[in-house]
C-alpha positions as CSV (number, residue, x, y, z in Angstrom):
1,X,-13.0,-36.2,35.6
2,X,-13.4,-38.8,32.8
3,X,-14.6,-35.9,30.3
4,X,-11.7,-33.8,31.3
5,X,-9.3,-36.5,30.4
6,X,-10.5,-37.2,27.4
7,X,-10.4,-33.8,26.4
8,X,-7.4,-33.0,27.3
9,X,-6.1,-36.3,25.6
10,X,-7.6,-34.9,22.6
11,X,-6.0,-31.4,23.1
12,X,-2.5,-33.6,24.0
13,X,-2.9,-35.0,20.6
14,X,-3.7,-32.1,18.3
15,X,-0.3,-30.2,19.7
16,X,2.0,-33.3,19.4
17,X,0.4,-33.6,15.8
18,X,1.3,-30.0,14.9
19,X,4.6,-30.8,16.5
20,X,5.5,-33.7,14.8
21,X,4.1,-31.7,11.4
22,X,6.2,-28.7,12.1
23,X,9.2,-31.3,12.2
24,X,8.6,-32.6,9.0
25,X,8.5,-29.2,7.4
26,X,11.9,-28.4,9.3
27,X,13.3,-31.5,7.3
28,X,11.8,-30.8,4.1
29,X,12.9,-27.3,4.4
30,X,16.7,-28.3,5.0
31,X,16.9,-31.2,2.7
32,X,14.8,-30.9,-0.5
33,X,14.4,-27.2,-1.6
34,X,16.0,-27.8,-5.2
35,X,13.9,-31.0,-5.6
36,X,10.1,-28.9,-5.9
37,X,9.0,-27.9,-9.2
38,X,9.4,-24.7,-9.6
39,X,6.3,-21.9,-9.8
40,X,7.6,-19.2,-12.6
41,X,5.7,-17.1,-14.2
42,X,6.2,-13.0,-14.9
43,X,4.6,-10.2,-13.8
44,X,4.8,-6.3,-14.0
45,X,3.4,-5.5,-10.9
46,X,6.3,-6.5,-7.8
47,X,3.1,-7.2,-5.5
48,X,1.5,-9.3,-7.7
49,X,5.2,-11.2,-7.7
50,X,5.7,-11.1,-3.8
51,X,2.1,-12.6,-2.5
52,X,2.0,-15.5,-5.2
53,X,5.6,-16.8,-4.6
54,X,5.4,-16.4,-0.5
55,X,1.8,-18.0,-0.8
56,X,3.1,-20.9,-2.9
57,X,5.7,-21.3,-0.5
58,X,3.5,-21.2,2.7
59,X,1.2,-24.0,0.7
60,X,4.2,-26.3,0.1
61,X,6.1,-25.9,3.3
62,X,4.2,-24.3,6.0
63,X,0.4,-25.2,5.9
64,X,0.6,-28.6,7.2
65,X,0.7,-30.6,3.3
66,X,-2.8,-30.3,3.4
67,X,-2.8,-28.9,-0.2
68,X,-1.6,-32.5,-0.7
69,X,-5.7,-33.7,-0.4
70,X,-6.1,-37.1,1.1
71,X,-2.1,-38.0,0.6
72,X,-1.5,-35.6,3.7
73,X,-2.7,-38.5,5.8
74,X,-1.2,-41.1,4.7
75,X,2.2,-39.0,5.1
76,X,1.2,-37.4,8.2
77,X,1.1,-41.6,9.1
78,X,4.9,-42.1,8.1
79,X,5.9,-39.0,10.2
80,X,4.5,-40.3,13.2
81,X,5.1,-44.1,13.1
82,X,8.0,-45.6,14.9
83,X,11.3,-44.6,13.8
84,X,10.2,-42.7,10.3
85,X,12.6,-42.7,7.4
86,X,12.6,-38.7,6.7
87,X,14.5,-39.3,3.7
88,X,11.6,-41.9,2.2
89,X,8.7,-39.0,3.5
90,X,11.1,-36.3,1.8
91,X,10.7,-38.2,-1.6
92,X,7.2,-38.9,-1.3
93,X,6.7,-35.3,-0.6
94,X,8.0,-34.9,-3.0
95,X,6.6,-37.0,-5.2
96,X,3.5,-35.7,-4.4
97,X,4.5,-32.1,-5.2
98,X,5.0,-33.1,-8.8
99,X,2.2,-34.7,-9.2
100,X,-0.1,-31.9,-8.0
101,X,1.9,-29.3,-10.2
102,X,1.1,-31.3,-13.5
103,X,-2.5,-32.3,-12.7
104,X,-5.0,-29.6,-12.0
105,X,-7.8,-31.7,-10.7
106,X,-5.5,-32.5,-7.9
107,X,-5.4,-28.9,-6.8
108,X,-7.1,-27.9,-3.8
109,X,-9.0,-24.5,-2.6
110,X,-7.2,-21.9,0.0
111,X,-9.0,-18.9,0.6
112,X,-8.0,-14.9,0.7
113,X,-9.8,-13.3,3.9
114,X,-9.5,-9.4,3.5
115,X,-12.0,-8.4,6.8
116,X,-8.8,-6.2,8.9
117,X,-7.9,-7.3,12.3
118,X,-4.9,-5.5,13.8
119,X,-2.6,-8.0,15.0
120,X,0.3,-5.7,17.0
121,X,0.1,-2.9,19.6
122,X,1.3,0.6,18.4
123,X,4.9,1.0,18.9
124,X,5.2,2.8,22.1
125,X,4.1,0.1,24.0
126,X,6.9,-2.0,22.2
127,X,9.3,0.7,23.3
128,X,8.3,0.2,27.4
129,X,7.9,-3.1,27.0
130,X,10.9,-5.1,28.0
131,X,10.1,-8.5,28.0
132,X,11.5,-11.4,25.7
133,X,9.3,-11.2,23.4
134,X,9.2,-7.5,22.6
135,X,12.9,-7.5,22.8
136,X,12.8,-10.0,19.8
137,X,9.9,-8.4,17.5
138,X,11.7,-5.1,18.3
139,X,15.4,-6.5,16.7
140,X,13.3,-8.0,14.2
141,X,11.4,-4.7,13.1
142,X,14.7,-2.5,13.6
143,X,15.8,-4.8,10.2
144,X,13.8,-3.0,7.9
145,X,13.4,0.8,9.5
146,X,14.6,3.2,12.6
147,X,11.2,4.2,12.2
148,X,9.2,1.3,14.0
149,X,5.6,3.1,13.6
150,X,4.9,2.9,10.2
151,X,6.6,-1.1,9.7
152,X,3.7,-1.8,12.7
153,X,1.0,0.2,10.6
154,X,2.4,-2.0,7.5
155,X,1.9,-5.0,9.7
156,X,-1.7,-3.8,11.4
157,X,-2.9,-2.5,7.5
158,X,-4.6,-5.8,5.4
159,X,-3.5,-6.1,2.1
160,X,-6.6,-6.1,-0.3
161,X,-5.4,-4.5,-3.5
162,X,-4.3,-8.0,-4.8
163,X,-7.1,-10.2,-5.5
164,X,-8.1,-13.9,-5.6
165,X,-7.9,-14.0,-9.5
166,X,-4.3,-12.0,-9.4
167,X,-2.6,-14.8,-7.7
168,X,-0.8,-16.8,-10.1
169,X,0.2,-20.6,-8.2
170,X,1.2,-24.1,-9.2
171,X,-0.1,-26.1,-6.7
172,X,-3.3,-24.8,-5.0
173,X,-6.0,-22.2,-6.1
174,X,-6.8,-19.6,-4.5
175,X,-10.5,-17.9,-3.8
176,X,-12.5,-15.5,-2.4
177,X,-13.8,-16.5,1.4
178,X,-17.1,-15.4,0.2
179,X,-17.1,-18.8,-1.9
180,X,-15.9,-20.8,0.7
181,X,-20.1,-21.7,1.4
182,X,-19.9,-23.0,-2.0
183,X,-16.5,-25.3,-2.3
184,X,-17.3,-27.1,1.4
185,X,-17.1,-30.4,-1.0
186,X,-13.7,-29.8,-2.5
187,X,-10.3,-30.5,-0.7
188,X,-9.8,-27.0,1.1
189,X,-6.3,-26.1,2.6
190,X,-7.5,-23.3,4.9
191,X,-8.5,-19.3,5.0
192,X,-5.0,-17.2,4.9
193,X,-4.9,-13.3,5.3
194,X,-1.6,-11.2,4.7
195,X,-0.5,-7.1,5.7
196,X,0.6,-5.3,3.6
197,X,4.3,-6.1,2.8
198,X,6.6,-3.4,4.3
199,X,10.0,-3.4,1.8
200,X,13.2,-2.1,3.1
201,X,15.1,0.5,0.7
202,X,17.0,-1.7,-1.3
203,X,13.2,-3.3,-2.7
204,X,14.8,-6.7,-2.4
205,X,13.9,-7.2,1.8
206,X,10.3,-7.2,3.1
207,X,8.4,-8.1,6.2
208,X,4.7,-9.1,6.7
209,X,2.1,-11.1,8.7
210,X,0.1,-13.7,7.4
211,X,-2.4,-15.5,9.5
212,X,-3.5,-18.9,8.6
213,X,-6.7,-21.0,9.4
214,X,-7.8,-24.5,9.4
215,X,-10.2,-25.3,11.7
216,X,-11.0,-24.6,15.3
217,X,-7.7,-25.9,17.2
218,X,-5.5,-25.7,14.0
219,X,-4.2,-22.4,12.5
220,X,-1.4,-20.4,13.7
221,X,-0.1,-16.4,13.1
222,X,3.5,-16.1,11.4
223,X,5.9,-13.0,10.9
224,X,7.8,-13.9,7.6
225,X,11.2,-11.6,6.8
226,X,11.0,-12.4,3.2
227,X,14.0,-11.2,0.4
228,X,14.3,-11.5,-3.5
229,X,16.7,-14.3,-4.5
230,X,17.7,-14.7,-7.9
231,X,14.6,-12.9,-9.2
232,X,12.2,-15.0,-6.5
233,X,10.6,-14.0,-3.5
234,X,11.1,-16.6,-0.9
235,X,10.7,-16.7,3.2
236,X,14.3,-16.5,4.6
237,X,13.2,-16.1,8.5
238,X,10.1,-15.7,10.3
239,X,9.0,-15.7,14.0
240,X,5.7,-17.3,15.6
241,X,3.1,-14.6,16.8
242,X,0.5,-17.6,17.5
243,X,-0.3,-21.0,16.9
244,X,-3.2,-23.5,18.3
């Protein structure tokens, strides 16, 4: 009974950590957006484009500030202390972003898995299904096509025609998994996979799945509606397919 407790203390903790975490990032989002350096750069290829801005985004606002190295604890700390000022966490974030963008030895490792693992049932069983859940991926699908099959083959089909090396980001670099064996010493964010991006007609609208891991009880599985604002390709909605 004693080693159940403690386990599930420890399980207790994890989620109210990732709670309090996702929190943060809700503030962040909603109060600082125009405050991060910006990651431009040009390219002729639109996927090339797409991948690198969403993944810089995800590593900023959605992994958990681990690309922030050891900082993430010490502001993980403020989060969770009594009463936290979110507006003194939103400038050190911030802060810290800066930093990172204009130091290159502060930039830490996240790496591209490419191995497929089909993530959705085939549409038909979407169609039967009637619970909340399909209800709310089917409304979200029905955005981008009528035809519901081929945005689920988008979503079940690994993108692997962008590489490690085609990625262009500002704070975080990104590598092969097969080199993860060799960078176990250097700050590491986490292992992130992506579909392929499904783009409505207009070419400015796109949905994919990205999957993101970072250890054994931390990682989570994310929908992202994505859309080209002002010549950048940022996350405008999303919906949670997983998380532990």
């Amino acid at each position: 009974m004693l080693l159940l407790g403690c386990c599930g203390n420890a399980l207790l903790n994890i989620v109210m950590r990732k709670i309090k975490l996702i929190v943060l990032g809700l503030v962040l989002l909603t109060s600082c957006n125009h405050e991060y350096k910006a990651c431009d750069f040009d390219s002729p290829d639109e996927h090339v484009r797409i991948y690198s801005q969403i993944l810089n985004e995800l590593v900023e606002r959605h992994f958990y500030n681990f690309y922030l190295g050891e900082e993430e604890e010490r502001i993980f700390k403020l989060s969770t202390s009594d009463n936290p000022d979110t507006a003194e966490i939103k400038e050190e974030v911030i802060e810290l972003q800066n930093k990172v963008f204009h130091d290159s030895t502060r930039i830490c490792n996240v790496f591209l898995d490419t191995i497929l693992r089909k993530e959705f049932n085939p549409w038909n069983y979407y169609v039967k299904d009637t619970s909340s859940y399909a209800r709310e991926l089917k409304e979200v699908i029905s955005r981008f096509s009528n035809e519901g099959s081929q945005v689920i083959d988008s979503l079940n089909s690994m993108q692997k025609r962008i590489n490690p090396k085609d990625f262009h980001l500002c704070t975080s670099r990104v590598l092969s998994l097969a080199d993860i064996e060799n960078n176990k010493n250097r700050c590491m964010i986490g292992v992130v996979s992506f579909s392929k991006v499904f783009l409505e007609k207009s070419g400015r609208k796109g949905i994919l799945y990205c999957s993101f891991r970072c250890g054994e009880l931390c990682g989570k599985g994310e929908l992202l509606i994505i859309e080209k604002v002002e010549n950048r390709w940022t996350i405008v909605d999303g919906m949670i397919m997983w998380i532990s």
